[in-house]
C-alpha positions as CSV (number, residue, x, y, z in Angstrom):
1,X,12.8,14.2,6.5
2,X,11.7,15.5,3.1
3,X,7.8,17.1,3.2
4,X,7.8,15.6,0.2
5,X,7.1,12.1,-1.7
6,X,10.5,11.0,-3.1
7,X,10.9,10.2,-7.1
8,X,14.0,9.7,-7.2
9,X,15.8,6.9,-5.4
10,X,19.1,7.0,-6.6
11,X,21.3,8.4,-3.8
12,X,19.2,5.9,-1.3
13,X,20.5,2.6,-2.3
14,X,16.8,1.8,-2.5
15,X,16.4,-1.4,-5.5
16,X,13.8,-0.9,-8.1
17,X,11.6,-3.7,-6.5
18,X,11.5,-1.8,-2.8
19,X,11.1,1.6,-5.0
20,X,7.9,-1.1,-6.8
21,X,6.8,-2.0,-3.0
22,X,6.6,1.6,-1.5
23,X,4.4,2.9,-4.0
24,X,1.9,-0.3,-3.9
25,X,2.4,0.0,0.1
26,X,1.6,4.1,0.1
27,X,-1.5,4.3,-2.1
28,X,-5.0,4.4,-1.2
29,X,-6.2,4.3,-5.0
30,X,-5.0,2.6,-7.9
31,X,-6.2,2.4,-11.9
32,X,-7.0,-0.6,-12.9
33,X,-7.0,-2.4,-16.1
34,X,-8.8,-5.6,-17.1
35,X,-9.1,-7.3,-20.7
36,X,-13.4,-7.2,-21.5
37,X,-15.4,-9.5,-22.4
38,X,-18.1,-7.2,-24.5
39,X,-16.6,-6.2,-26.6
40,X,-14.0,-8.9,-26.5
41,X,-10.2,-8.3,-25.8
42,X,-10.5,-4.2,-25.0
43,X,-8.8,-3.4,-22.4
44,X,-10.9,-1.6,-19.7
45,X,-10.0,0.7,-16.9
46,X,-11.3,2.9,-13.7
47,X,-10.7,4.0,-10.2
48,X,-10.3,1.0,-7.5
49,X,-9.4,1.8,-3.5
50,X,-6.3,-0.3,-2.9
51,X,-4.7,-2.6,-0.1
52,X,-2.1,-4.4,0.0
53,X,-1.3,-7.9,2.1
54,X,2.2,-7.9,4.5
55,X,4.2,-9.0,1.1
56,X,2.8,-5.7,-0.6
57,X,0.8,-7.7,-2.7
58,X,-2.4,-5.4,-3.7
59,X,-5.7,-6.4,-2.0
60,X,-9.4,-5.2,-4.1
61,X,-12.6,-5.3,-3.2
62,X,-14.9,-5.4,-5.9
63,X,-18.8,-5.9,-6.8
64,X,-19.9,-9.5,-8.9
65,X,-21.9,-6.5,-10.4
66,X,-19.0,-4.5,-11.8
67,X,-17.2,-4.6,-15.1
68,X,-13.8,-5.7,-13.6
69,X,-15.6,-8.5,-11.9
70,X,-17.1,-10.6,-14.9
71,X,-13.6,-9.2,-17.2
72,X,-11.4,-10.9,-14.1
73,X,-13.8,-13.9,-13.9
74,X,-13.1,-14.8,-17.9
75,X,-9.2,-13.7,-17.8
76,X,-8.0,-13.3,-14.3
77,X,-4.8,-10.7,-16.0
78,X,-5.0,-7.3,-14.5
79,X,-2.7,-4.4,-14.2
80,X,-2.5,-1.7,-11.6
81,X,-0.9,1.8,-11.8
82,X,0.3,3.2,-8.9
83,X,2.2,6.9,-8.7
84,X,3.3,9.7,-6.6
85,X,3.3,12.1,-8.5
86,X,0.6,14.0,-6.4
87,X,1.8,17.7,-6.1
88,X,4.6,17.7,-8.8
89,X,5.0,20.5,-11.0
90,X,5.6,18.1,-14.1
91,X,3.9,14.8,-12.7
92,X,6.2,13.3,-15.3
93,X,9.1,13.4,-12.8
94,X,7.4,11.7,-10.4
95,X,7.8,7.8,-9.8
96,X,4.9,5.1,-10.6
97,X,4.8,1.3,-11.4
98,X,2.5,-0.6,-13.8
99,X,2.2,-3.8,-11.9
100,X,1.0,-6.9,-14.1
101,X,-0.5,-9.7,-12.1
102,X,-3.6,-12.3,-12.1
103,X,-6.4,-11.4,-9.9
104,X,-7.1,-14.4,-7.6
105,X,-10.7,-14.2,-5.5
106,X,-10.4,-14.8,-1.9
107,X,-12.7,-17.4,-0.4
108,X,-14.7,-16.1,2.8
109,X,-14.4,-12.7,3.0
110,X,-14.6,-12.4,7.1
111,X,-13.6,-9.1,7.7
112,X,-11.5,-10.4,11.0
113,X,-9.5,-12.4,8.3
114,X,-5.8,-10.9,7.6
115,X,-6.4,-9.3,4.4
116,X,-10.2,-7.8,4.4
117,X,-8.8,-6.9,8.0
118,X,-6.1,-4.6,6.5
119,X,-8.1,-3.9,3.6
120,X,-10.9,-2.3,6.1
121,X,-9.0,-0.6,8.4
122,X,-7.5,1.3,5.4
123,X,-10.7,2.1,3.7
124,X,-13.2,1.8,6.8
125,X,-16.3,3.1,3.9
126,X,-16.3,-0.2,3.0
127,X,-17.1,-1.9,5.8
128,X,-20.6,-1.4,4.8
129,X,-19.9,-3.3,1.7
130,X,-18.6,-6.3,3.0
131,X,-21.9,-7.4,4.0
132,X,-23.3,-7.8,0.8
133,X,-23.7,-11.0,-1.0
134,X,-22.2,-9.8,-4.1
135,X,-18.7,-7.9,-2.5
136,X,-15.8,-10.1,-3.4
137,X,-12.3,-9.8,-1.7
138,X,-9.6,-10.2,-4.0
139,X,-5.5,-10.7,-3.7
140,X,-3.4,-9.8,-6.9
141,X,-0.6,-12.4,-7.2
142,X,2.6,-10.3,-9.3
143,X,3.9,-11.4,-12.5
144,X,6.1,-8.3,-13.2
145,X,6.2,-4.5,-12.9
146,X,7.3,-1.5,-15.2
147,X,8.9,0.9,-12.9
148,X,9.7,4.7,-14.1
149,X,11.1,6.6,-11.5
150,X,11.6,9.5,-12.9
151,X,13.8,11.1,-15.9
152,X,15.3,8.2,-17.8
153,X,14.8,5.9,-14.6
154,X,12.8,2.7,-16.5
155,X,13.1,-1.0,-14.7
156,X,11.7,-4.0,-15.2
157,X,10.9,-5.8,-12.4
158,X,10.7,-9.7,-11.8
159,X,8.1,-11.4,-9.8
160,X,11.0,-13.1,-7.6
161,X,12.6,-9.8,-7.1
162,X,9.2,-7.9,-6.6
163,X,7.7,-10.2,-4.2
164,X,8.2,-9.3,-0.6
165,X,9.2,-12.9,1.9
166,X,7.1,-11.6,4.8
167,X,7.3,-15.2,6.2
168,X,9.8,-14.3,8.4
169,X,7.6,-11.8,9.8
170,X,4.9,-13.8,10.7
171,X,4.7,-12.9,14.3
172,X,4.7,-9.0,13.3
173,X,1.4,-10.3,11.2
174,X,0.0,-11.6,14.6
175,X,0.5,-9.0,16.3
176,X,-0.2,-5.8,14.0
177,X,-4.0,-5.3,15.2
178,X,-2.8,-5.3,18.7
179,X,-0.3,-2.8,17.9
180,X,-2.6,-0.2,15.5
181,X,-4.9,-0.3,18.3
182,X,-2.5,0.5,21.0
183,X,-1.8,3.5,19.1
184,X,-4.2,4.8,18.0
185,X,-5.7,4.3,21.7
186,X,-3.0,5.5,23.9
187,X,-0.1,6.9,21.4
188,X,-2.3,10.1,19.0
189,X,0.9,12.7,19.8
190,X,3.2,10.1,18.5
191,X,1.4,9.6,15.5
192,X,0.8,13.2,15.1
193,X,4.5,13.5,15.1
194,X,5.2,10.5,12.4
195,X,2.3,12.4,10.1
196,X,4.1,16.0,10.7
197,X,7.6,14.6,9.8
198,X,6.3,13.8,6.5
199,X,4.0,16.7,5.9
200,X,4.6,19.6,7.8
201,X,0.7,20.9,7.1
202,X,-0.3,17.7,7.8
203,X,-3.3,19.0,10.2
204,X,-4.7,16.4,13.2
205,X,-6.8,13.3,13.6
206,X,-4.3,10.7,11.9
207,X,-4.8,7.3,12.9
208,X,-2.5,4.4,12.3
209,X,-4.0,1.4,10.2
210,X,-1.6,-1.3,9.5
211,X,2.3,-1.8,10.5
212,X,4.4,-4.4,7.8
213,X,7.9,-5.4,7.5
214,X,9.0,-2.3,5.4
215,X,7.0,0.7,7.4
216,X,3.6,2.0,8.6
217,X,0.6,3.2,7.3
218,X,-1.2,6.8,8.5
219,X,-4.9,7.9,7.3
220,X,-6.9,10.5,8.0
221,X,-10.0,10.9,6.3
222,X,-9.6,10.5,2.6
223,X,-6.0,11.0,2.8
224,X,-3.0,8.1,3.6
225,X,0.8,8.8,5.1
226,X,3.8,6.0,4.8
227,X,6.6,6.0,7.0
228,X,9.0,3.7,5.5
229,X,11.9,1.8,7.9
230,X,15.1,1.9,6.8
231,X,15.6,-1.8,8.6
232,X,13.0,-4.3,8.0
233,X,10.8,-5.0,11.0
234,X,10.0,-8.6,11.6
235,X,7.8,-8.7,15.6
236,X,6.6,-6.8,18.4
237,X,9.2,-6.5,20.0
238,X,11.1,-5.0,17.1
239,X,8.3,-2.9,16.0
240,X,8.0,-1.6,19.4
241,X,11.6,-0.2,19.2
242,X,11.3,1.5,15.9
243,X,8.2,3.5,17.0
244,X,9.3,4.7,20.0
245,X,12.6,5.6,17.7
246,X,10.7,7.5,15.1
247,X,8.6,9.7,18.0
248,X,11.6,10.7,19.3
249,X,14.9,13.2,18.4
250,X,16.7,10.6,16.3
251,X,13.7,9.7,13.7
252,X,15.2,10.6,11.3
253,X,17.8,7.7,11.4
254,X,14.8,5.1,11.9
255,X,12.6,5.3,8.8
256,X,12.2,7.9,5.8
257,X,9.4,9.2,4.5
258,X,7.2,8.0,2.1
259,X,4.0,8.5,-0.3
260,X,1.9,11.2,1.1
261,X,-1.6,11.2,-0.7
């Protein structure tokens, strides 16, 4: 396993739209743009902690208080820049997506519901947030993305091709918050080892936060791990399989590695 991110998907096989889906799935932070209000039509954008649901479509939390808020509440269009280009020499090299999509508020807000669950456990600051009458949960439904990964690597990428069928994996869904806390509880060396294989100074303390479909997520502190599967992973079962594969000798032929940031 490379120590580092990969830019540069050609000799994977990996499509444009899973190269779009591993970035969105690996970051912790993304910039976000909104079209203002005052003054009308500017575009407007800053720092936002990111999420993402089991289709790798990006979850925000955000303040009624904030600029993005009353921008998304008059013209729910948004982008969101993802990259990994963390550590490069010439950043340029490195791979990241403009995603174009409408920001669509969540009703509720419980933080035992699917999303603000995966939302929290990746950013567990914000748990003191969710409390607050003004917090807003918010799912970004894709329209398209502008890929560049890397030297003369530009895509455009369709909604239909971008968007992730997690149906099928429906009973992983169910069971993911049985499974994070199985291992982080009983399973720290093996997650040591998944956090090691992708950076080799990667220190101790990681903790696992979600499982989806296309890989897992690592955090510790401020900073997030990906471990990407090579074969999709659709229930327990299955997950149950790959992990035990990817803390032993053969790994490497289970999943790769992914955005380390």
């Amino acid at each position: 396993m490379s120590d580092l991110p990969r830019s540069d998907s050609s000799d994977t096989g990996e499509s444009p739209a899973a190269t779009c889906r591993r970035l969105i799935r690996g970051a912790g932070t993304a910039a976000l743009a909104t079209l203002a209000g005052d003054p009308p039509g500017w575009p407007y954008a800053s720092l936002v902690l990111v999420a993402c649901a089991q289709d790798a479509s990006p979850v925000l939390l955000l303040s009624d208080l904030a600029d993005h808020s009353r921008n998304i509440a008059g013209d729910a269009r948004i982008s969101l820049l993802f990259d990994e280009t963390a550590g490069l020499d010439d950043p340029l090299t490195g791979a990241r997506v403009s995603l174009q999509g409408r920001a669509r508020r969540l009703d509720g807000g419980d933080p035992e519901d699917p999303l603000p669950r995966r939302y929290l456990a990746r950013h567990p600051g914000a748990r003191s947030y969710v409390g607050f009458a003004d917090f807003r949960f918010y799912q970004v439904v894709p329209d398209r993305a502008h890929l560049v990964a890397g030297f003369g690597r530009i895509h455009r990428v369709d909604a239909a091709d971008l968007r992730f069928d997690a149906g099928p994996s429906a009973p992983l869904a169910e069971a993911e918050p049985a499974i994070v806390a199985h291992m982080n509880a009983d399973h720290a060396d093996a997650l040591q080892r998944y956090a090691t294989a992708v950076r080799t100074d990667a220190g101790a303390g990681w903790i696992m936060t979600g499982i989806d479909p296309e890989g897992l997520d690592l955090r510790r502190d401020g900073q997030f791990l990906r471990i990407n599967f090579k074969n999709r992973v659709d229930d327990a079962a299955a997950a149950r399989d790959i992990l035990v594969k990817l803390a032993g000798d053969n790994s490497r032929d289970a999943g790769e590695t992914g955005a380390a940031t």
